[in-house]
N, C-alpha and C positions, 0 to 999 in steps of 0.2 A: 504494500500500500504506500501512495504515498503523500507527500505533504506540500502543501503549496499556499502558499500567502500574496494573498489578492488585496491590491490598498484600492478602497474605496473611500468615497467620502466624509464616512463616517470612522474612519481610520484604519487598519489593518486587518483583516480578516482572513483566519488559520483554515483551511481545510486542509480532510483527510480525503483521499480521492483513491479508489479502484479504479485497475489498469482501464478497464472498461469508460469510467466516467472521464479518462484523459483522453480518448476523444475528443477532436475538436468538434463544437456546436454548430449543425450547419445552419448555412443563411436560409436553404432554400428546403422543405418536405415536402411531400404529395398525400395526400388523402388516399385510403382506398379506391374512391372513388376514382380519380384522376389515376391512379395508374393502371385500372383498369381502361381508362380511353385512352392513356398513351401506348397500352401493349394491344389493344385492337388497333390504333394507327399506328403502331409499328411492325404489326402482321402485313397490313397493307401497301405503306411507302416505304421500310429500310428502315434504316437510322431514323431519327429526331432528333429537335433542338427547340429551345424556345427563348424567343427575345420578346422583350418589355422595352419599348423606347419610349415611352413619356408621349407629352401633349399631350391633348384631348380628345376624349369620345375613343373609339377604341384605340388608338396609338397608348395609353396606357393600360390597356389587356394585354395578358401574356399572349402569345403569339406561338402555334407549332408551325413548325417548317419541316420538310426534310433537308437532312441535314448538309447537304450538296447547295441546294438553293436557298440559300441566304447567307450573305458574305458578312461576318462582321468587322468592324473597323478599328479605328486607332482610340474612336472613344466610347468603345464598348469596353464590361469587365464581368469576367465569367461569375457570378457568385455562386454555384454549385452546380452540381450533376445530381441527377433525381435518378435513383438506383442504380449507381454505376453505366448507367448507359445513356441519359437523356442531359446535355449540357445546358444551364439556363442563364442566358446572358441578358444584360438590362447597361440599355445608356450608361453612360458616366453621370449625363443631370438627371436623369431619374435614382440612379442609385444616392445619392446625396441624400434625395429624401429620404429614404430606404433604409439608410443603413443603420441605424440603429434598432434595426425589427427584424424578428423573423419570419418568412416571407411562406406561407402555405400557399401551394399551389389544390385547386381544388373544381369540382365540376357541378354547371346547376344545366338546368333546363333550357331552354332561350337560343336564340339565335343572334349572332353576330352581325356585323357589316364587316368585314377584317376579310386576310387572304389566309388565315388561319385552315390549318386542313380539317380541324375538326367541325366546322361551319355547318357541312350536311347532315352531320348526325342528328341535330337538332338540339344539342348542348353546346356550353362555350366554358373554356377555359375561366377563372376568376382566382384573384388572389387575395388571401385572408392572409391578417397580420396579426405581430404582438412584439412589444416592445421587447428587446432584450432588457435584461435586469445586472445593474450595473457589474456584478459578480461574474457573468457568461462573459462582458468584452473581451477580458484577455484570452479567452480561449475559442474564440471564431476561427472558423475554416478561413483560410487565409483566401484572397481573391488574387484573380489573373487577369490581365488585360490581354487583347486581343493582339 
């Protein structure tokens, strides 16, 4: 087991932590739900990937691609991969807001306006949040730029 001291702002705090809880915390999970519609669209198109680039109306819903077609750039940053296989990248100015949350990916009913592949199902991707708790910062899945 072991020991790790996290300063917050209420000043020093001791955990004991198992190999298991040393995991880093990711930024990004998926609901049952949602990974049952990312492994039916990934029966169907290959690979996936999902980007959030901000502004309005749906340019802030997460986005599935496959993952050939859609180039990301110099100011995109990967904040995680949804079960070892699905990468989900979000702006640089959207992650801003972001980043102090972690980011559920998850699935309702409704239909999009997006070029999103899950559009014909007649569900849409959506992402539900919660603040990290000042304790998790130092131990986030580190992020990658593109």
């Amino acid at each position: 087991m072991a020991s790790v001291a996290v300063r917050t702002a209420g000043g020093i705090l001791h955990l004991n932590l198992s190999d298991e809880l040393l995991r880093p915390i990711p930024r990004i999970t998926a609901t049952p739900a949602a990974l049952e519609l990312i492994e039916m669209l990934r029966v169907a198109f290959g690979p996936l990937m999902f980007h959030q680039s901000g502004g309005c109306c749906d340019g802030s819903a997460p986005m599935c691609f496959e993952r050939n077609e859609f180039r990301t750039g110099s100011g995109d940053v990967l904040i995680g991969v949804i079960e070892n296989e699905t990468p989900f990248w979000m702006s640089e100015d959207q992650f801003q807001y972001w980043q102090h949350t972690q980011l559920t990916l998850d699935v309702v009913n409704g239909r999009g306006s997006s070029f999103s592949l899950e559009i014909p199902t007649g569900k849409r991707f959506i992402i539900r949040s919660r603040m990290f708790a000042e304790h998790e910062l130092p131990f986030l899945e580190p992020l990658r730029r593109a």
